[in-house]
Residue frames relative to the residue before (quaternion, step in Angstrom):
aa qw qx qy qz dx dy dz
X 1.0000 0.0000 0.0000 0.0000 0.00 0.00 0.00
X 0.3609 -0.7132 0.5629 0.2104 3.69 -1.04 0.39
X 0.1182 0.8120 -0.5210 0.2351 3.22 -0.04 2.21
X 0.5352 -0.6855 0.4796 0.1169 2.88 -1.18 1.37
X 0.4476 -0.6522 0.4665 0.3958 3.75 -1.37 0.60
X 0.7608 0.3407 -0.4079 0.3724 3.53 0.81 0.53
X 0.7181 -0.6541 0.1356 0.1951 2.93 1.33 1.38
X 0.2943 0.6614 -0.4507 0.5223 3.31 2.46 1.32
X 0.2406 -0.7408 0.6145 0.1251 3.48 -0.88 1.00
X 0.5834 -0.5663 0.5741 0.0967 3.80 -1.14 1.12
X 0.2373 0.7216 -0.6305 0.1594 3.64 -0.29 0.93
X 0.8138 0.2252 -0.2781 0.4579 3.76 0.69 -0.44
X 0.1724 -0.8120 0.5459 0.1141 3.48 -1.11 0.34
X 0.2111 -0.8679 0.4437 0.0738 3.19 -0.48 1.02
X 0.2831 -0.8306 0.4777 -0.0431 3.80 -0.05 1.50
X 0.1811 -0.7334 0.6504 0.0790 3.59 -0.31 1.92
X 0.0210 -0.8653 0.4328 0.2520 3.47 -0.63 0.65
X 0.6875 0.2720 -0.0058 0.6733 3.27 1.89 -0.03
X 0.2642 -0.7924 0.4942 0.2409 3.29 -0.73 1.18
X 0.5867 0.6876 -0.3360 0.2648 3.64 1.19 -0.81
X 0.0878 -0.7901 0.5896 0.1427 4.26 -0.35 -0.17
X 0.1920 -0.7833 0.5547 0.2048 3.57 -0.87 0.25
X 0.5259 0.2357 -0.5337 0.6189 3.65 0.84 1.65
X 0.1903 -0.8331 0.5092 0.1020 2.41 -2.00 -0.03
X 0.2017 -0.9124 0.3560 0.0062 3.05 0.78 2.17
X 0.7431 -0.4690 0.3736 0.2969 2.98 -1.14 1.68
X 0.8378 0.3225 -0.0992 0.4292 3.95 0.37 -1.11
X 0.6048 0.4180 -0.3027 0.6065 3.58 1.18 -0.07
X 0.8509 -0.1241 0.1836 0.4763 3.81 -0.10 -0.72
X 0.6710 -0.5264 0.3299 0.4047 3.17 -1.99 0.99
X 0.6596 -0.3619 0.3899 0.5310 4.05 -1.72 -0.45
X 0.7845 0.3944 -0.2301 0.4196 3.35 0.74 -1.35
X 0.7531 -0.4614 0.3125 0.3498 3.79 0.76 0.65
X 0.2365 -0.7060 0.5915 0.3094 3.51 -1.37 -0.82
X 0.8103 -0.3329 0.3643 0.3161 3.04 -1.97 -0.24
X 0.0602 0.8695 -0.4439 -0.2083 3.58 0.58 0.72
X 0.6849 -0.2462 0.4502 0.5173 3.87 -1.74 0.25
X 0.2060 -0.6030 0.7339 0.2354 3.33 -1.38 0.59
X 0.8158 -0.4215 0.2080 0.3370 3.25 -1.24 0.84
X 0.8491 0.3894 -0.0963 0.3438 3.60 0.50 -1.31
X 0.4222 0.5841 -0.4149 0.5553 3.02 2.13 0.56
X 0.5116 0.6357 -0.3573 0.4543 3.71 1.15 -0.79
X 0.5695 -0.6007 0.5337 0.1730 2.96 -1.07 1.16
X 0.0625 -0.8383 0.4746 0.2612 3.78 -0.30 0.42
X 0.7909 -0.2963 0.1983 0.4973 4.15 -1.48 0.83
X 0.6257 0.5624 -0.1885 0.5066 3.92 1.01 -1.34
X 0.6208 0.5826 -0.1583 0.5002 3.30 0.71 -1.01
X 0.7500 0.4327 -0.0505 0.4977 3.53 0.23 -1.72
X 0.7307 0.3214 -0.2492 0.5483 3.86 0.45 -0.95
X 0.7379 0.4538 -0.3510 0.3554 3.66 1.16 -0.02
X 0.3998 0.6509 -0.3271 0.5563 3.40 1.65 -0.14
X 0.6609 0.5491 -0.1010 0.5015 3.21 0.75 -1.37
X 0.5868 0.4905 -0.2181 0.6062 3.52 0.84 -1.10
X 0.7192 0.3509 -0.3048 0.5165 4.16 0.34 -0.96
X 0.5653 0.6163 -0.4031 0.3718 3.87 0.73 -0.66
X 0.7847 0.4288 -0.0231 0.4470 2.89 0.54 -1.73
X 0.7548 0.4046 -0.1939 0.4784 3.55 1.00 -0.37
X 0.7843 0.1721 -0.0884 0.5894 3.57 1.22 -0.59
X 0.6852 0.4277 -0.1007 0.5808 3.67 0.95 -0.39
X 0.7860 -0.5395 0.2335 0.1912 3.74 0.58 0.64
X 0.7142 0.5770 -0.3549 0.1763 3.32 0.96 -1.46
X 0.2295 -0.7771 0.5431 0.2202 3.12 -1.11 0.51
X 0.7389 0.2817 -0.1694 0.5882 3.33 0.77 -0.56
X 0.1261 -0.7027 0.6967 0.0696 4.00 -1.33 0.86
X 0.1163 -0.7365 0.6632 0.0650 3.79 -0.59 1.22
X 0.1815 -0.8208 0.5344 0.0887 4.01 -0.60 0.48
X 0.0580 -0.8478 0.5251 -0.0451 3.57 0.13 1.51
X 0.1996 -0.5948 0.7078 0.3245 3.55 -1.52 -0.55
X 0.3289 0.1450 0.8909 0.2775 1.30 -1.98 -1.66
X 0.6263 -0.5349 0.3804 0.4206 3.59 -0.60 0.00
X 0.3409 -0.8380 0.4015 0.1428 3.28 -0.16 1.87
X 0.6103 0.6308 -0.2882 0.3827 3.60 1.06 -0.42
X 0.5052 0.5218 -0.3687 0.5802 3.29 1.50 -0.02
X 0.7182 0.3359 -0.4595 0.4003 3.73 0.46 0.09
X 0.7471 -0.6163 0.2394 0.0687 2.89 -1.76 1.55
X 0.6361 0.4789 -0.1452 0.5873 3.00 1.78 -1.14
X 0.4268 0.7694 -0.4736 0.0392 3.81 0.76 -0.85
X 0.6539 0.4993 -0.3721 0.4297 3.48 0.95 -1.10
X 0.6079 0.5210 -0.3261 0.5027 3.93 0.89 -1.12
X 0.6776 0.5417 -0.2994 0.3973 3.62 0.71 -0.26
X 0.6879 0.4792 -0.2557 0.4813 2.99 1.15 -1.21
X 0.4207 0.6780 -0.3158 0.5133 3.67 1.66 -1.27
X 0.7507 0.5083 -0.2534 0.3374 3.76 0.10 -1.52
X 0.6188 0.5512 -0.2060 0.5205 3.12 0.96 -1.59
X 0.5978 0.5942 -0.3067 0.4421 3.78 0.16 -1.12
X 0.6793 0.6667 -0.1468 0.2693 3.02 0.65 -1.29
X 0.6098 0.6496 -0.2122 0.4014 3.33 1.82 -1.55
X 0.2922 -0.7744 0.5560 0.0754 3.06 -1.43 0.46
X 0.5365 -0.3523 -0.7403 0.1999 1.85 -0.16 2.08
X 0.6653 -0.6274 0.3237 0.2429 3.25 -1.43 1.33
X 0.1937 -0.8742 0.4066 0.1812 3.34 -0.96 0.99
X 0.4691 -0.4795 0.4223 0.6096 4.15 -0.42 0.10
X 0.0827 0.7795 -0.6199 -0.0352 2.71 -1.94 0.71
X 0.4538 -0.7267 0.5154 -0.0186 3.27 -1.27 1.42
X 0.0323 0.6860 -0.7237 -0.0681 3.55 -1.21 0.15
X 0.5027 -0.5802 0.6405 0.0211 3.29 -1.87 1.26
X 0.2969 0.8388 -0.4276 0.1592 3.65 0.02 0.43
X 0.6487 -0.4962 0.5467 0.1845 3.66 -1.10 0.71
X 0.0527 -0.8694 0.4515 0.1937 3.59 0.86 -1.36
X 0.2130 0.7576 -0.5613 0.2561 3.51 1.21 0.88
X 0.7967 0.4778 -0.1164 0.3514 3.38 1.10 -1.77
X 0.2949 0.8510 -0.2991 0.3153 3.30 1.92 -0.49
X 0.6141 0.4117 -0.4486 0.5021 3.86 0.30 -1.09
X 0.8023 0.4838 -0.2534 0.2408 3.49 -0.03 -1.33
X 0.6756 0.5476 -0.0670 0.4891 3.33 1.46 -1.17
X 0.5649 0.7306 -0.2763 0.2660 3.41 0.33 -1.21
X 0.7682 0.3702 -0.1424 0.5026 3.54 1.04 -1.04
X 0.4346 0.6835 -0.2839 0.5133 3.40 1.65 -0.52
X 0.8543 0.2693 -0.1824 0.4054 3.38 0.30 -1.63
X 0.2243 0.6994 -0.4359 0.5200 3.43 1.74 -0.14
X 0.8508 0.3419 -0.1989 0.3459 3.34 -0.61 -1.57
X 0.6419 0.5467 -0.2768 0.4609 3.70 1.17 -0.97
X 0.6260 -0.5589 0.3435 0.4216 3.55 1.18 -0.40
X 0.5046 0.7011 -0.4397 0.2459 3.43 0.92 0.10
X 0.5141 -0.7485 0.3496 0.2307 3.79 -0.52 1.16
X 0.7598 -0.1777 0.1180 0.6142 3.68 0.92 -1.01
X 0.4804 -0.6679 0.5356 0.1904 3.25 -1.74 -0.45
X 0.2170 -0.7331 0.6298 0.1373 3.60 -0.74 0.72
X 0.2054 0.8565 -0.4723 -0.0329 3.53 -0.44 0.68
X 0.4143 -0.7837 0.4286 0.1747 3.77 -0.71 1.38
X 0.2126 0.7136 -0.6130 0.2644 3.85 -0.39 0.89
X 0.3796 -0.7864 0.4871 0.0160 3.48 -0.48 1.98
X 0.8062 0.1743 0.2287 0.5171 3.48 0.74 -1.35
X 0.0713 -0.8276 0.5196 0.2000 3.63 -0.89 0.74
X 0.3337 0.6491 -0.4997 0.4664 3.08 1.38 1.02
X 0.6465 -0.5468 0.4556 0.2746 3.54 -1.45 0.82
X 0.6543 0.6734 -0.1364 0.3160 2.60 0.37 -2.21
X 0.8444 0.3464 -0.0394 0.4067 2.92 0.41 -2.13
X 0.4821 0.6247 -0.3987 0.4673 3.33 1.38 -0.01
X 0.6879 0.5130 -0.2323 0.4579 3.48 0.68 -1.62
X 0.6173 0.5680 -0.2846 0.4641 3.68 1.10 -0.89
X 0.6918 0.5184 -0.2015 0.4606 3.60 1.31 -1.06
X 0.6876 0.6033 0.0468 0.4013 2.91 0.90 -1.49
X 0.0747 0.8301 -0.5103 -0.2122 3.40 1.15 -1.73
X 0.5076 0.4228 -0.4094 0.6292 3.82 1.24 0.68
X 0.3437 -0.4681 0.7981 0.1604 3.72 -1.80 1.00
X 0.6075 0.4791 -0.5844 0.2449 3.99 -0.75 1.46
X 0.1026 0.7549 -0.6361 0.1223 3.54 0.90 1.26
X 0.5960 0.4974 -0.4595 0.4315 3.97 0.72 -1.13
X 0.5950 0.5993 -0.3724 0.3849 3.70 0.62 -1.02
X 0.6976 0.4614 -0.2961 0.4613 3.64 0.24 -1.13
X 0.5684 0.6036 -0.3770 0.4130 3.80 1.08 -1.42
X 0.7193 0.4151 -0.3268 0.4511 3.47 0.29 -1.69
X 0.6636 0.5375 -0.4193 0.3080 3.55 0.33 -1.25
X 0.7098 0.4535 -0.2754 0.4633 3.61 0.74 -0.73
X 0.6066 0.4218 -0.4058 0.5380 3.83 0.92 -0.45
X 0.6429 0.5546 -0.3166 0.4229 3.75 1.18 -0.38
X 0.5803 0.5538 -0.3812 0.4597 3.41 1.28 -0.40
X 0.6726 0.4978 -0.3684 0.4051 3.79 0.79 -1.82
X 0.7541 0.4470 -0.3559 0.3240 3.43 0.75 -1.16
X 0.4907 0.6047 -0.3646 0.5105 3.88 1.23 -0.35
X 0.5657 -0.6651 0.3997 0.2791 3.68 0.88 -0.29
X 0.3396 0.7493 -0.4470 0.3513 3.55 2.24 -0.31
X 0.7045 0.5281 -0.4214 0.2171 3.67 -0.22 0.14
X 0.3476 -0.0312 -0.9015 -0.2560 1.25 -2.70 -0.19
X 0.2941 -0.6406 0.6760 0.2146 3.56 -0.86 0.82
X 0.2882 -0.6424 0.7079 -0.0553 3.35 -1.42 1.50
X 0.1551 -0.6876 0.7085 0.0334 3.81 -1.12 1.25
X 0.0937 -0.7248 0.6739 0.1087 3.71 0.02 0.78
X 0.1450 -0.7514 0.6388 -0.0789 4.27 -1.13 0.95
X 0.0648 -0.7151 0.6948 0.0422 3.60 -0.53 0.82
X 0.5158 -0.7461 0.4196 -0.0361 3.33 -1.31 0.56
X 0.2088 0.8751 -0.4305 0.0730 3.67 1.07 0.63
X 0.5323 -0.6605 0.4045 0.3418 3.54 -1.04 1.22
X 0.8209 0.3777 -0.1802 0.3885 3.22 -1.06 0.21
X 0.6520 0.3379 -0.1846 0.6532 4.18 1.51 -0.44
X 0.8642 0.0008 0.0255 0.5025 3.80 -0.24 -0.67
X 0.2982 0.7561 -0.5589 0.1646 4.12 0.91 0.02
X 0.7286 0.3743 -0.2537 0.5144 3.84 0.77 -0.91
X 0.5503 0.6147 -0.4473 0.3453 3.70 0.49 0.72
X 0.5352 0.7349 -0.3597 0.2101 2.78 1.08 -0.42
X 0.5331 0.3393 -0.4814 0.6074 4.14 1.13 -0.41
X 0.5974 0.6398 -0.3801 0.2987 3.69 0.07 -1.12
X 0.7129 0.4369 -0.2577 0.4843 3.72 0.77 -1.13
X 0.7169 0.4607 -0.2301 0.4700 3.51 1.27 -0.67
X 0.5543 0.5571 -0.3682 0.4968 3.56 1.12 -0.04
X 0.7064 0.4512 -0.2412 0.4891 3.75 1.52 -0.66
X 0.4694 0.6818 -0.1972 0.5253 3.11 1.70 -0.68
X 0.7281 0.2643 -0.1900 0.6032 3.74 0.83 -1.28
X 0.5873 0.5232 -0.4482 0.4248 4.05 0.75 -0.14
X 0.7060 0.4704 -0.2075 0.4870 3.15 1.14 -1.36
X 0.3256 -0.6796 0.5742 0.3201 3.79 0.78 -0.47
X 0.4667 0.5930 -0.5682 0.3281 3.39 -0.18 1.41
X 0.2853 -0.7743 0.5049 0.2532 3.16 -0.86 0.61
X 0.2401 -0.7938 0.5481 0.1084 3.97 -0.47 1.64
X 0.2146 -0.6355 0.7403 0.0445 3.31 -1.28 1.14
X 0.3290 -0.6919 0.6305 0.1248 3.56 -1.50 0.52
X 0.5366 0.7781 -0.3045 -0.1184 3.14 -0.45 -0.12
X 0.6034 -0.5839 0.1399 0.5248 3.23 -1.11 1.59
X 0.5771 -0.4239 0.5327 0.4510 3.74 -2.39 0.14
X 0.2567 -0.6037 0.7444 0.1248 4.10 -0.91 1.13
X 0.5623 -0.5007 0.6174 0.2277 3.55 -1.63 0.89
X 0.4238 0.7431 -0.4406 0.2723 3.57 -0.01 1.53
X 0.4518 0.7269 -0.3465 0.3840 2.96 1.90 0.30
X 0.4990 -0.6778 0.4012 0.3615 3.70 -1.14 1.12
X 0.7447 0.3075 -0.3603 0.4701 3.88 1.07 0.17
X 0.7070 -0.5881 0.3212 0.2261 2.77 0.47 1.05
X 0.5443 0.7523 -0.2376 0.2853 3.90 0.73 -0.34
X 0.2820 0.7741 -0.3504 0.4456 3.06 2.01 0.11
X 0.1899 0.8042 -0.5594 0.0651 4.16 -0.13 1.14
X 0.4995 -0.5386 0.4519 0.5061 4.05 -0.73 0.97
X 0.6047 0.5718 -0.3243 0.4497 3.60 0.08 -1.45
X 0.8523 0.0611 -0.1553 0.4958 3.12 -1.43 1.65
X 0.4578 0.6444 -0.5060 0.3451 4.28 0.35 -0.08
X 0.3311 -0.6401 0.5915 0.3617 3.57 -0.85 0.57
X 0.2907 -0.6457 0.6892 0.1535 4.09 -0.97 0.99
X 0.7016 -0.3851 0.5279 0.2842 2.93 -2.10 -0.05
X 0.6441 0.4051 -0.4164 0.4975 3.64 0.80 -0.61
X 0.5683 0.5740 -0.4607 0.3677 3.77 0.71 -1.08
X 0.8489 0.3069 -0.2632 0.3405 3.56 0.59 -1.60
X 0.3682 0.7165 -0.3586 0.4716 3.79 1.52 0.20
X 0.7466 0.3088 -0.2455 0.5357 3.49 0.54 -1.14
X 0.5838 0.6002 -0.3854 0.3878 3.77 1.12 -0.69
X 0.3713 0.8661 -0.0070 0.3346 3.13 1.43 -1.07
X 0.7993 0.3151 0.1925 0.4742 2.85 0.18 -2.22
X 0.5063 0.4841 -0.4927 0.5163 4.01 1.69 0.02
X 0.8110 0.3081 -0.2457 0.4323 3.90 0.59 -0.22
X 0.8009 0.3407 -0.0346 0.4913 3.74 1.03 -1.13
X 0.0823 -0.7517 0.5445 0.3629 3.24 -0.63 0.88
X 0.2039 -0.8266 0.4888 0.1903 2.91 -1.18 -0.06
X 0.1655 -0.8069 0.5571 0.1058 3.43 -0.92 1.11
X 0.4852 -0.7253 0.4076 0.2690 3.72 -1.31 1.41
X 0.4080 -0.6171 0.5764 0.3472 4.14 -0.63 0.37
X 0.5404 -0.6443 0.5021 0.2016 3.76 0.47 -0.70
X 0.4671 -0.6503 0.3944 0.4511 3.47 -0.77 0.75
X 0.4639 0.7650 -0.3360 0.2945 3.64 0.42 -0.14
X 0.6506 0.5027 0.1046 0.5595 2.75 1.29 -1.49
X 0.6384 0.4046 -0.2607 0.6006 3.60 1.35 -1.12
X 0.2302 -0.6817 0.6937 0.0328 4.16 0.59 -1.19
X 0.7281 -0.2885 0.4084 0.4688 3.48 -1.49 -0.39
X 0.4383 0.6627 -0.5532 0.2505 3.74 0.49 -0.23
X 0.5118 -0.7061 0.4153 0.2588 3.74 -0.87 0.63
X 0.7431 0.4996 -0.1311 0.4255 3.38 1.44 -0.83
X 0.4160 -0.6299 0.6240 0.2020 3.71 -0.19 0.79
X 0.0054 -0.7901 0.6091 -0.0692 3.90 -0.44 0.81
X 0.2293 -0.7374 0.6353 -0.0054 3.51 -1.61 0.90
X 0.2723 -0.4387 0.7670 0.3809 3.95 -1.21 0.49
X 0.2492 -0.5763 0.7634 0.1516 2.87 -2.25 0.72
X 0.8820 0.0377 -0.0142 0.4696 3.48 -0.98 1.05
X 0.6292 -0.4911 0.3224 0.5089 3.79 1.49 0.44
X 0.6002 -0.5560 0.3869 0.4253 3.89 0.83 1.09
X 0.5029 -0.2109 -0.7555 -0.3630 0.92 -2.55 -0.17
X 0.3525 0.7383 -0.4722 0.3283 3.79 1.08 -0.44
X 0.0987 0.7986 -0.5839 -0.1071 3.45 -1.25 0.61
X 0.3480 -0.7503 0.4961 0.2641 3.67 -0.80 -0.01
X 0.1216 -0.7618 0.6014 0.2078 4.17 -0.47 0.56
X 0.0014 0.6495 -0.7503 -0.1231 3.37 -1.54 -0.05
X 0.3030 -0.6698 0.6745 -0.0680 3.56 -1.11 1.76
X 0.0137 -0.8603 0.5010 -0.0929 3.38 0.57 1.50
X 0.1893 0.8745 -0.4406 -0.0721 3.96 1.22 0.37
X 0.5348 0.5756 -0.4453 0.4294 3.61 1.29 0.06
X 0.9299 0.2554 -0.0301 0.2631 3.33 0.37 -1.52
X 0.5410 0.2979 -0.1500 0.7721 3.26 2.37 0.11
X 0.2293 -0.8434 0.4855 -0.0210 3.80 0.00 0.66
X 0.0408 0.9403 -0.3377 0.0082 3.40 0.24 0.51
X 0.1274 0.9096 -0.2826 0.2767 3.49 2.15 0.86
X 0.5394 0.4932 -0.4273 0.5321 3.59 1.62 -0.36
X 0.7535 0.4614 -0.2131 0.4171 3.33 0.42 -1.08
X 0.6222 0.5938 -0.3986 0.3184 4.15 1.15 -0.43
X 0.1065 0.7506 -0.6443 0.1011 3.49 -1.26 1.13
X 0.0790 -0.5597 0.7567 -0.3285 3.05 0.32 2.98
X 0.0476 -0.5856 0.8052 0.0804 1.93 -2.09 -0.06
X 0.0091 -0.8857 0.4620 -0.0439 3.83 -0.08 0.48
X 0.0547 -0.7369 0.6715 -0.0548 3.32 -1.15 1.51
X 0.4220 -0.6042 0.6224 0.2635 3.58 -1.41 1.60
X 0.6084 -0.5386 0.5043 0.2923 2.59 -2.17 0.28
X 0.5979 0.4216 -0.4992 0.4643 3.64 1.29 0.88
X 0.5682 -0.5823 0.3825 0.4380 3.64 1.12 0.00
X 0.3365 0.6739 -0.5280 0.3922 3.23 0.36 1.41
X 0.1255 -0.8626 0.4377 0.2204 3.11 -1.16 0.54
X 0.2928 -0.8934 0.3314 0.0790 3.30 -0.91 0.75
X 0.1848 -0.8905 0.3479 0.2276 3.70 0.39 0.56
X 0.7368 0.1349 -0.0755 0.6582 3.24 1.50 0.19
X 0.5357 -0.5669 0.4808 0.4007 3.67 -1.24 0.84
X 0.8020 0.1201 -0.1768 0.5578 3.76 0.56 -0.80
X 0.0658 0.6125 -0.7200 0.3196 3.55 -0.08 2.23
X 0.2733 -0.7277 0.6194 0.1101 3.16 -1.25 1.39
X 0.7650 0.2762 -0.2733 0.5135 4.05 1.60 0.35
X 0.3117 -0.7746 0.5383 0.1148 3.57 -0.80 0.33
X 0.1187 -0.8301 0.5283 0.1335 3.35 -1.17 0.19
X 0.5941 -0.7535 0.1348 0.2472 3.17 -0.74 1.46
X 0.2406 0.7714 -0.5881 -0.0337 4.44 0.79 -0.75
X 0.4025 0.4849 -0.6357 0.4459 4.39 0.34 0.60
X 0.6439 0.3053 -0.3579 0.6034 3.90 0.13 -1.52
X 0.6379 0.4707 -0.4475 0.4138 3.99 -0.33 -0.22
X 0.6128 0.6259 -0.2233 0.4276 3.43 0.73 -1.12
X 0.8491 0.3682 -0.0122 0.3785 3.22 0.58 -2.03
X 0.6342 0.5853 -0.1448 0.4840 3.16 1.62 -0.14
X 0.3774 -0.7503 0.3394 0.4236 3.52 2.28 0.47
X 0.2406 0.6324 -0.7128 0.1847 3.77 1.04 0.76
X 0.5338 -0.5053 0.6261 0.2602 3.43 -2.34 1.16
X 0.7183 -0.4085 0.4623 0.3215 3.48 -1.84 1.33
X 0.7369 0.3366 -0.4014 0.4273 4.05 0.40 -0.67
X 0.6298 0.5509 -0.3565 0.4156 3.57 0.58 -0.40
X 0.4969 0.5556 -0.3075 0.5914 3.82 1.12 -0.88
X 0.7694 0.3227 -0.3275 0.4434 3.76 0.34 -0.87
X 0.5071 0.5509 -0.4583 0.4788 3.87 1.25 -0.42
X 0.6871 0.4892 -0.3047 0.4424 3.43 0.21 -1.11
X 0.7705 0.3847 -0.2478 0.4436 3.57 0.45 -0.83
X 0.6376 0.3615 -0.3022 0.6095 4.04 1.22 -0.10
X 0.5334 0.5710 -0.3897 0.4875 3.27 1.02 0.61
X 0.7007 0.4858 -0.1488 0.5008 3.10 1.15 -0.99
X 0.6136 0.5774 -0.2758 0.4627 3.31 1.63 -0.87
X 0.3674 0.8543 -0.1219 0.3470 3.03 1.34 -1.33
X 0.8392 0.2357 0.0555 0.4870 3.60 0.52 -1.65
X 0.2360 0.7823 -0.4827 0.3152 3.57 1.67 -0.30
X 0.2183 -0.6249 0.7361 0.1413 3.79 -1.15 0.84
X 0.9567 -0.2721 0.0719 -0.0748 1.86 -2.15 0.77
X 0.3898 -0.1506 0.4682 0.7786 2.66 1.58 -2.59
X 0.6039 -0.5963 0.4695 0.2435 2.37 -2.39 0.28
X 0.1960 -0.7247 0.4903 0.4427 3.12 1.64 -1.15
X 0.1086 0.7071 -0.6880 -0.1219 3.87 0.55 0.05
X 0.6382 0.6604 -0.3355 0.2095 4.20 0.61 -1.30
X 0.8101 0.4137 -0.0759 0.4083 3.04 1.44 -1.41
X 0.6933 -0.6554 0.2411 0.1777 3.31 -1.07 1.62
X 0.6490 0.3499 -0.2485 0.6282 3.66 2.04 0.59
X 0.2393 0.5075 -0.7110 0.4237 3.16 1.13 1.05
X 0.1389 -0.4196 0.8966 0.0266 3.01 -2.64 0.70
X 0.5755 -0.5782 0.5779 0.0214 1.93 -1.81 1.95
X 0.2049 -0.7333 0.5816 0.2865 3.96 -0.57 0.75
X 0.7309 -0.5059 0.3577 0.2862 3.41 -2.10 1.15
X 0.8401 0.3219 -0.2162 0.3792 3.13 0.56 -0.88
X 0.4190 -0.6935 0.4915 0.3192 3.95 -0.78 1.53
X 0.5485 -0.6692 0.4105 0.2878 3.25 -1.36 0.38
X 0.3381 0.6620 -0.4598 0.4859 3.01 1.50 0.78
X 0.6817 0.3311 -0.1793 0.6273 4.00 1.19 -0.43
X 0.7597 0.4270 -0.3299 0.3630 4.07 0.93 0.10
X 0.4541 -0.6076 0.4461 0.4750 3.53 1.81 -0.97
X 0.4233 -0.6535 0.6155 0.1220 3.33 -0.88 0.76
């Protein structure tokens, strides 16, 4: 298993499968893009379903979340998702997505074996989308999500991030479409992950801000840590269920006692945390004809040393190099 020295066990893994994205959100990366992976750093389909294959087979994982950059841009995804499925014993699986590519896809990964959908959508304003976003594909993201429920991906999850001054007063509004539409909306606060660096506590919309915003239309009753577990989101009945509402609050409620990621880039790194300022290498492991039991040493080694927290609150956090556009959400 992949245990920590403070005695959190690793059950999910979260799989970048692509640094590249095809928006470009105001909080994740410049207009003009980045520096992408050159190909042969990319983990290849073989590569990826074997990592995955050691996790899941010697190391514990139960759950396999599949992120990007915008995971739907990789070529292989459905054969992955097929591969995975495949294991013994099979693990849940998720996918982190943008939902541009969704209409087209959605029934595919269904059919390959894929369990639900995470889908990101800030605003049900155009405008304010294109402003966020710096791409005109809000209809795109809409369909992609009515394409998921009907594919069978659910509970479809709208994850929504909150930026002063562009989408702050949406917040009951996004949930009323959310509870018509049958999705389940997560909030969650903007995390210092941007590739310029411009991320400032001061002025962020918090979890209390989007609670009390909230609370002019919905009541809302908490479920309870009990109920929450290792889950990342804090979660509400809306108006007495069955509908609920989350709020992923990783700045201003921290929730690092209770986390059991694990996280592998789309160059084969590992990461014990989204905001890890070191990695560890299993590609040069990989590429070097290391045996499936060694890959798992190296990688419970790495697990092993995980701190503590992130501290996101405290005035000596460092921001890590790499945007979370290159680590996986």
């Amino acid at each position: 298993m992949l245990i920590d020295t403070y005695g959190r066990v690793a059950t999910d893994l979260r799989v970048s499968l692509t640094d590249r994205c095809n928006l470009r959100c105001t909080y994740c990366m410049p207009e003009e893009g980045l520096q992408w992976l050159a190909k042969p750093d990319l983990l290849t389909d073989d590569e990826i379903v074997r990592l995955v294959g050691v996790a899941v087979t010697a190391l514990g994982i139960e759950e396999v979340r599949f992120t990007g950059g915008e995971p739907l841009l990789r070529p292989g995804l459905v054969g992955i998702v097929e591969r995975v499925a495949a294991l013994d014993p099979r693990p849940r699986m998720s996918l982190t997505t943008n939902g541009i590519g969704l209409r087209r896809t959605a029934a595919a990964l269904k059919e390959a074996g894929l369990d639900r959908v995470n889908v990101s959508l800030d605003t049900l304003r155009p405008d304010v989308f294109k402003t966020l976003t710096r791409r005109n594909r809000h209809q795109d993201v809409l369909d992609g999500l009515y394409a998921a429920r009907e594919a069978g991906l659910t509970p479809v999850k709208v994850n929504s991030v909150l930026m002063p001054g562009l989408n702050d007063d949406e917040a009951p509004d996004l949930l009323a479409w959310a509870v018509e539409h049958d999705y389940e909306l997560r909030f969650i606060e903007q995390m210092p992950l941007d590739a310029q660096h411009g991320w400032k506590r001061d002025g962020m919309i918090t979890a209390g801000d989007i609670l009390t915003s909230l609370r002019t239309r919905f009541e809302l009753t908490p479920e309870g840590e009990e109920a929450r577990g290792s889950a990342p989101a804090e979660r509400w009945l809306v108006d007495g269920g069955p509908h609920r509402v989350g709020v992923i609050a990783s700045v201003t409620r921290p929730f690092c006692a209770a986390c059991d990621r694990t996280r592998l880039t789309a160059d084969g790194q590992v990461r014990t945390c989204l905001f890890a300022t070191e990695e560890t290498d299993l590609r040069a492991a990989l590429r070097s004809d290391a045996p499936d039991e060694e890959i798992a040493r190296i990688w419970k080694q790495a697990m092993w040393g995980k701190k503590a927290g992130a501290g996101l609150d405290d005035p000596s956090f460092v921001q890590p190099d790499r945007p979370m556009s290159a680590i996986g959400g």
